[in-house]
C-alpha positions in Angstrom: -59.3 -98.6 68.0 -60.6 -95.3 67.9 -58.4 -91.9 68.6 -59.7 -88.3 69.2 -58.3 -85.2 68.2 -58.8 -81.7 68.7 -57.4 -78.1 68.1 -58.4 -74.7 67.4 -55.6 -72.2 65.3 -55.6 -69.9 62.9 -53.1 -71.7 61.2 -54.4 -74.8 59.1 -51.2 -76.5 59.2 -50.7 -75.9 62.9 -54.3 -77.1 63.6 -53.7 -80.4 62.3 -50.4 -80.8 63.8 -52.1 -80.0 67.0 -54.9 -82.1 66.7 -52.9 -85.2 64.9 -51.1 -86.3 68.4 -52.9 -88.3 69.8 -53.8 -90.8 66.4 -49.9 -91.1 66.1 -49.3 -93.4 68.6 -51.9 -95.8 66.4 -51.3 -94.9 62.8 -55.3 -94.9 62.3 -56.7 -96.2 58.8 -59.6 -94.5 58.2 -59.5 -90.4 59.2 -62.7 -88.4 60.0 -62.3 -85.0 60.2 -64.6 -82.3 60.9 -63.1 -78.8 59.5 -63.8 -75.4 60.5 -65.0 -73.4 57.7 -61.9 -70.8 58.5 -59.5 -72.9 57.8 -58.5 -73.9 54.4 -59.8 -77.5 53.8 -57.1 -78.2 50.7 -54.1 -77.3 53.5 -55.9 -79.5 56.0 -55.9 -82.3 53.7 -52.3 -82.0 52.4 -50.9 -81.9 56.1 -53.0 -84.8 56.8 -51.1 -86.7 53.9 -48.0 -85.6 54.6 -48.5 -86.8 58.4 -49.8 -89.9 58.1 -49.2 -91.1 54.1 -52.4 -92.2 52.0 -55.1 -93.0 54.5 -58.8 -92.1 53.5 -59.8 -88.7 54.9 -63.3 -88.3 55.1 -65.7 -85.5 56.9 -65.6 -81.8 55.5 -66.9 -78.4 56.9 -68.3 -77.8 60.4 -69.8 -74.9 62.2 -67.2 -75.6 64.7 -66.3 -78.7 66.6 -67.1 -80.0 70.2 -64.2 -82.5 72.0 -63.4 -83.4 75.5 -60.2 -81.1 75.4 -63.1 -78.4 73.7 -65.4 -77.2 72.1 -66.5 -74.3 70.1 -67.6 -72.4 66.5 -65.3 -69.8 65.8 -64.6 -71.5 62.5 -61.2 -72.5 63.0 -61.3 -75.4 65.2 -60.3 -79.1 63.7 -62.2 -82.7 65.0 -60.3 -85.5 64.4 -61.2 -89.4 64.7 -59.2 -92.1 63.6 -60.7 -95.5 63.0 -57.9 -98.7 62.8 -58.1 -102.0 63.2 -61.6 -104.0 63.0 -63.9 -101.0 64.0 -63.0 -99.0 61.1 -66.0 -98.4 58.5 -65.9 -98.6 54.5 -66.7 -95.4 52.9 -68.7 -95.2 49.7 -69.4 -92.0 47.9 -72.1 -90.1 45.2 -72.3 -87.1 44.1 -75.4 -85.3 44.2 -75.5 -83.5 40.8 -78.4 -85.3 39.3 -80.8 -84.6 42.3 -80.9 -85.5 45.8 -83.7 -88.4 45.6 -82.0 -89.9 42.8 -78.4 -89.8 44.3 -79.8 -90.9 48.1 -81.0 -93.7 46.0 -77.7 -94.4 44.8 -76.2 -94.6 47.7 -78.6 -96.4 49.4 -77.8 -99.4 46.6 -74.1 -98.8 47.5 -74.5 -99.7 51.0 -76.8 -102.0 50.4 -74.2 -104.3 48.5 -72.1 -104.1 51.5 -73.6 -103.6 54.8 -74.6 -106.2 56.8 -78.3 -106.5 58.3 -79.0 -104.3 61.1 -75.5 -102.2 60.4 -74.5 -98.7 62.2 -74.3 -96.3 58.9 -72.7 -92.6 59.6 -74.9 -90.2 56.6 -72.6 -86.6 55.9 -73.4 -84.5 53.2 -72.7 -80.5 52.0 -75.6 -79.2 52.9 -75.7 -75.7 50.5 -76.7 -76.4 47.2 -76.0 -72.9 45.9 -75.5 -69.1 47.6 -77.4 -67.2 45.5 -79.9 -68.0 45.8 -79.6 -69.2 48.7 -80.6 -73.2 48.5 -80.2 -76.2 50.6 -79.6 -79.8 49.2 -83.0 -81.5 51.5 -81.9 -84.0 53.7 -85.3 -85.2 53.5 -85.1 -86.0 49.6 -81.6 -87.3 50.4 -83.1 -89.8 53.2 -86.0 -90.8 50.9 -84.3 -91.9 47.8 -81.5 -93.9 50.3 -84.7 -95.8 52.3 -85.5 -96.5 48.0 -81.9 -97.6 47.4 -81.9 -99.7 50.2 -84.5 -101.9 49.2 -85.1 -104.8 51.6 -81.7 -104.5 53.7 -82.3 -102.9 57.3 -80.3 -100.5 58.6 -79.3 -97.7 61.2 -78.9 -94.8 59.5 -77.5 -91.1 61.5 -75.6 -88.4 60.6 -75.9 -84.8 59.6 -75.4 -82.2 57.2 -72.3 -80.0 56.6 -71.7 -76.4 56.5 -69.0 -73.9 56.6 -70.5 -71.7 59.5 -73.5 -70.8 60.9 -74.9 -68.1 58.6 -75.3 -70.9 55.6 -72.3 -69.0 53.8 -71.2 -72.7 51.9 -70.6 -76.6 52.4 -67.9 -79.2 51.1 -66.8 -82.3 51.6 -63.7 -84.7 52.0 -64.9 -87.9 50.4 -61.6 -90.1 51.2 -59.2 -88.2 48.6 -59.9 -85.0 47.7 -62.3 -81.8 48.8 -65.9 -82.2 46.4 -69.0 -79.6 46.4 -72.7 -81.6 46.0 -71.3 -85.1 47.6 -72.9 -87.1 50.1 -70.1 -89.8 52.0 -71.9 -93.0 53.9 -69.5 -94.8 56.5 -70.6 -98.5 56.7 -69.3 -100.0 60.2 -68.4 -103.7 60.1 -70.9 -106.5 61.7 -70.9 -106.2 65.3 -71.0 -102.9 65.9 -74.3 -101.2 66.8 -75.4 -97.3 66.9 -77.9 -96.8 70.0 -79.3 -92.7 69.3 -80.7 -90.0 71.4 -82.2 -87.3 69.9 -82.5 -84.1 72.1 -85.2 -81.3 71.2 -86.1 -77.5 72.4 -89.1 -76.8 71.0 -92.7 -76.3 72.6 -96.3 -75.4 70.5 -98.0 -72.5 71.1 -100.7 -72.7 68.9 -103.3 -75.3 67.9 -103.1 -77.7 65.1 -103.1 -75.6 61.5 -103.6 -77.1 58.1 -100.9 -76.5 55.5 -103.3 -74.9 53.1 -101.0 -74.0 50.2 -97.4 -75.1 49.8 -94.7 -75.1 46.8 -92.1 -77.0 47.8 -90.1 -76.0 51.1 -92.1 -72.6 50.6 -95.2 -72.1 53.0 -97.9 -70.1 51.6 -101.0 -70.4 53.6 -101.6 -71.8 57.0 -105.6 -72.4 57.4 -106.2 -70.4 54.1 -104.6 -67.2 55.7 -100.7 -65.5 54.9 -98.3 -67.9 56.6 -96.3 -65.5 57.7 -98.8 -63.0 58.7 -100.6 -66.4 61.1 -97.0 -66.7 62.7 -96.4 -63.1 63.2 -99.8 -62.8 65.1 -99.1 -66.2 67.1 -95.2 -65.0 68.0 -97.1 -61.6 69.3 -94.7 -59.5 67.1 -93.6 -57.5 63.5 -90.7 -58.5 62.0 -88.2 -56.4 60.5 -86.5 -56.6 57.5 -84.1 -59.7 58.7 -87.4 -61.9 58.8 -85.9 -65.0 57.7 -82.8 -64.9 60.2 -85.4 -63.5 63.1 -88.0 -66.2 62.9 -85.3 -69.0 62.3 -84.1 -67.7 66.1 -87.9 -67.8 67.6 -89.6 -70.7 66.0 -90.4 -73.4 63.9 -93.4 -75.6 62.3 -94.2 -78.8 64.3 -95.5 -82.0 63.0 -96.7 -84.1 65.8 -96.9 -87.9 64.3 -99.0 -90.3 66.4 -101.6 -89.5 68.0 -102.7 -85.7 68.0 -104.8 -85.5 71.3 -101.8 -87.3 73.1 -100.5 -85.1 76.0 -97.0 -83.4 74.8 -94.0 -85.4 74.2 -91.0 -83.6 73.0 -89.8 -86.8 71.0 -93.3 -86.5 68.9 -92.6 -84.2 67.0 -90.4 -83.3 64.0 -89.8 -79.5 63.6 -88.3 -77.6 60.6 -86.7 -74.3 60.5 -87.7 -71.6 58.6 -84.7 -70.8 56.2 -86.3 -67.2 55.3 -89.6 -65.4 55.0 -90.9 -63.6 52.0 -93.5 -60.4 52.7 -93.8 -60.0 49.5 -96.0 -63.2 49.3 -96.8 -63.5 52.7 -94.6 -67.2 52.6 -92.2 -68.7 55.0 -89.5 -70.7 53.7 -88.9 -74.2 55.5 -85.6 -76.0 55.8 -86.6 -79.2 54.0 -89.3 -79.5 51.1 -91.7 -82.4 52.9 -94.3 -81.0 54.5 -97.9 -81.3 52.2 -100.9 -79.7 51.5 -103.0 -80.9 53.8 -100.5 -81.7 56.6 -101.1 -80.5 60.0 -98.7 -78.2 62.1 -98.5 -76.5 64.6 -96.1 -73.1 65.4 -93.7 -74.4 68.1 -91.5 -71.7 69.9 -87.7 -72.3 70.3 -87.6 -73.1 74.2 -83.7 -72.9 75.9 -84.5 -74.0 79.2 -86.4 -77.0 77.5 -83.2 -77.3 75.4 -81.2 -77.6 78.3 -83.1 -80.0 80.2 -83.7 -82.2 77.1 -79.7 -82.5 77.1 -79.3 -83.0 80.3 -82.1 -85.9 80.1 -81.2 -87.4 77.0 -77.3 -87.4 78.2 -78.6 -89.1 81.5 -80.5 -91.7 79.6 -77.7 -92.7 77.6 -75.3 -93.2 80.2 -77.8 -96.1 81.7 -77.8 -97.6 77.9 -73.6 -97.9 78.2 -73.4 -99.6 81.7 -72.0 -102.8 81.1 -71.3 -102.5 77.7 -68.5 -102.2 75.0 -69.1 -98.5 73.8 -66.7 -97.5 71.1 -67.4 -93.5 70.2 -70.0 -91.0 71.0 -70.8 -88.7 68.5 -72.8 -85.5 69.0 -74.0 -83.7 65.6 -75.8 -80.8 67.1 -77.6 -78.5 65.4 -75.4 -74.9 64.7 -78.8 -73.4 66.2 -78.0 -74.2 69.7 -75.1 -72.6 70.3 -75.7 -69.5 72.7 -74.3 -67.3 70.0 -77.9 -68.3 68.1 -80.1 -69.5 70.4 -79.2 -67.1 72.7 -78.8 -69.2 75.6 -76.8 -68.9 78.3 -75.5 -71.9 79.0 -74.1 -73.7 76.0 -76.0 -76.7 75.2 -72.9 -78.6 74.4 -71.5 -78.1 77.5 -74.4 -79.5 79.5 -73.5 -83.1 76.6 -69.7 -82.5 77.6 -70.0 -82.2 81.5 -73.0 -84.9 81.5 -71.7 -87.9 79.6 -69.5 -90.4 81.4 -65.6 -90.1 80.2 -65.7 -93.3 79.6 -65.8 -93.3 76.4 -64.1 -91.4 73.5 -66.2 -88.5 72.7 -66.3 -86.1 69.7 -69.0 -84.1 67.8 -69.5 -81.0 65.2 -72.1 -78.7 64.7 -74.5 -79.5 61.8 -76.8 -77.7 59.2 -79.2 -80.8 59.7 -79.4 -83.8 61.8 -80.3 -87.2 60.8 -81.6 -90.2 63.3 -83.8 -93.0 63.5 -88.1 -91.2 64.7 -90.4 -93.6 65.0 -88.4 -96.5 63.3 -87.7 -94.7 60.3 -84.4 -92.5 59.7 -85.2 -88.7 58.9 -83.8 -85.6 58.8 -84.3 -83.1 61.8 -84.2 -79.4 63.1 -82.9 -77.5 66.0 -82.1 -81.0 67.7 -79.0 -82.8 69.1 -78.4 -86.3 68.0 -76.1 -88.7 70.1 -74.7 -91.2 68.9 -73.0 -93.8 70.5 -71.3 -96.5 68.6 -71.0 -99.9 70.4 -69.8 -103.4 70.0 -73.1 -105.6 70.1 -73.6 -107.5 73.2 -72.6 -111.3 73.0 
């Protein structure tokens, strides 16, 4: 059985006690809980305890949190989904301290020893790596070394990264017992439960295809042997101010298309990635994750609401076909914290348009993420400014 709950106080101790109500009625054994970054996590924890005795608490920090009963990123709302009986999942745990290849390959040999083939895996991690500097731990390197770790054993791997709030202020973790910094958590569902994913995108290009010309890392120097900033500046048809990093992370991103280039435009081609911050010192843009390559070609893609919007609507209408008829379990929206109107600037909320659109049929619950992860092109990776839903199912007999 799976219970949702949902509250938004000031109060940590009266936010769980609000949200806890409805897993009482079926003391759940397994807790995942998505945690405003307003509220104190340790408080959170505790009251959990001392509600429901020594069951695994997993989750950490969220934007804000999105329920049927509502949604919203104030920082002091609470998520809460209990897992009991034979749909709960088996959580493993690594700490990321020694890098984020080596650890995802850790973890990847941890589920590996106890998934079975084809299994639904739920990826969180803490995604600031330190403040100041500002740094990210790269859900790509993460997702690498755990495809590594996995070795020959297949399976669905989705999720997203945590943080504290929208402005990237810090990231933590529950990892079953306590509140850890630089942790990644995997939740391995049992056999016979499936994950079917819909990933919905925003973005549109608006210039031709550009070779990456120099790059160090996440940091873009050169686009076609010119200034990478100064190319996207000329392309967006405007001069930043001083806030360059936090403008440009609100107008636009870099596009990879993967297939076939000359292909007419297909939103679900591409994989985009934000630009963190932008140096005019150097004339370099800084990307969310480190693996783009010299050599690779992008293109600038503008941040499009109204393509958003539709893109939620569609992807929302498509996965209410896939549940006809079938046993669904959960949905689970991660949705990038860039979406919200209060970033993107939108006026409708993007969530809203998931929260009206999916059927109430099923128990529905979802946070607002740093990073999403989802099967592209038969291969799990991390992505920007997208929604991923997730629907967890029993497999069809």
């Amino acid at each position: 059985m799976i219970q949702i709950g949902y509250s938004r106080h000031s109060d940590a101790r009266q936010a769980v006690l609000d949200g806890i109500r409805p897993l009482l009625d079926h003391r759940p054994s397994l807790v995942l809980a998505f945690c405003g970054g307003k509220l104190d996590p340790d408080t959170v924890l505790s009251t959990l305890r001392r509600e429901l005795g020594e069951v695994p608490v997993v989750g950490g920090a969220a934007a804000g949190g999105i329920a049927r009963r509502g949604f919203g990123y104030s920082g002091l709302e609470l998520v809460l989904i209990g897992f009991s009986g034979d749909v709960t999942p088996t959580a493993l745990v690594q700490d990321m301290l020694s890098g984020e290849i080596s650890a995802g390959a850790a973890l990847g040999a941890q589920v590996a020893a106890v998934a079975s083939e084809g299994a639904a895996v739920l990826l969180l991690f803490d995604s600031v790596a330190s403040r100041m500097p500002l740094r990210l731990h790269p859900a790509s390197h993460i997702a690498e070394g755990f495809h590594r770790g996995l070795g020959s054993r297949s399976v669905t791997l989705f999720g997203g990264g945590l943080l504290t709030d929208m402005n990237l202020s810090d990231s933590w973790v529950f990892d079953g017992a306590a509140l850890r910094r630089h942790t990644a958590v995997a939740l391995v569902f049992p056999p016979g439960i499936a994950v079917e994913t819909a990933i919905l995108h925003g973005c549109r290009p608006i210039s031709t295809f550009m070779e990456i010309t120099r790059i160090d890392g996440a940091e873009v120097y050169e686009l076609d042997g010119q200034p990478a900033l100064g190319v996207i500046e000329r392309m967006l048809g405007l001069r930043l101010g001083e806030a360059q990093g936090q403008e440009l992370s609100l107008l636009a991103t870099l596009g990879q298309k993967q297939g076939d280039p000359f292909a007419p435009y297909d939103e679900n081609c591409y994989v985009n990635r934000l630009i963190l911050r932008a140096s005019p010192d150097t004339g370099s843009v800084t990307l969310f994750e480190p693996d783009f390559f010299p050599g690779a070609k992008v293109q600038i893609m503008a941040r499009d609401n109204a393509l958003m919007l539709d893109s939620a609507r569609n992807g929302v209408a498509a996965m209410n076909r896939m549940m006809q008829g079938r046993d669904n379990l959960l949905a689970l929206y991660i949705d990038c914290a860039g979406r919200a109107s209060a970033r993107s600037g939108a006026l409708t909320e993007e969530a809203e348009v998931v929260l009206n659109g999916l059927t109430d049929s099923v128990p529905f619950a979802g946070f607002y993420s740093g990073v999403e992860v989802a099967p592209f092109q038969g291969y799990s990776l991390p992505l920007d400014w997208t929604g991923v839903l997730a629907v967890l199912r029993r497999q069809d007999r």
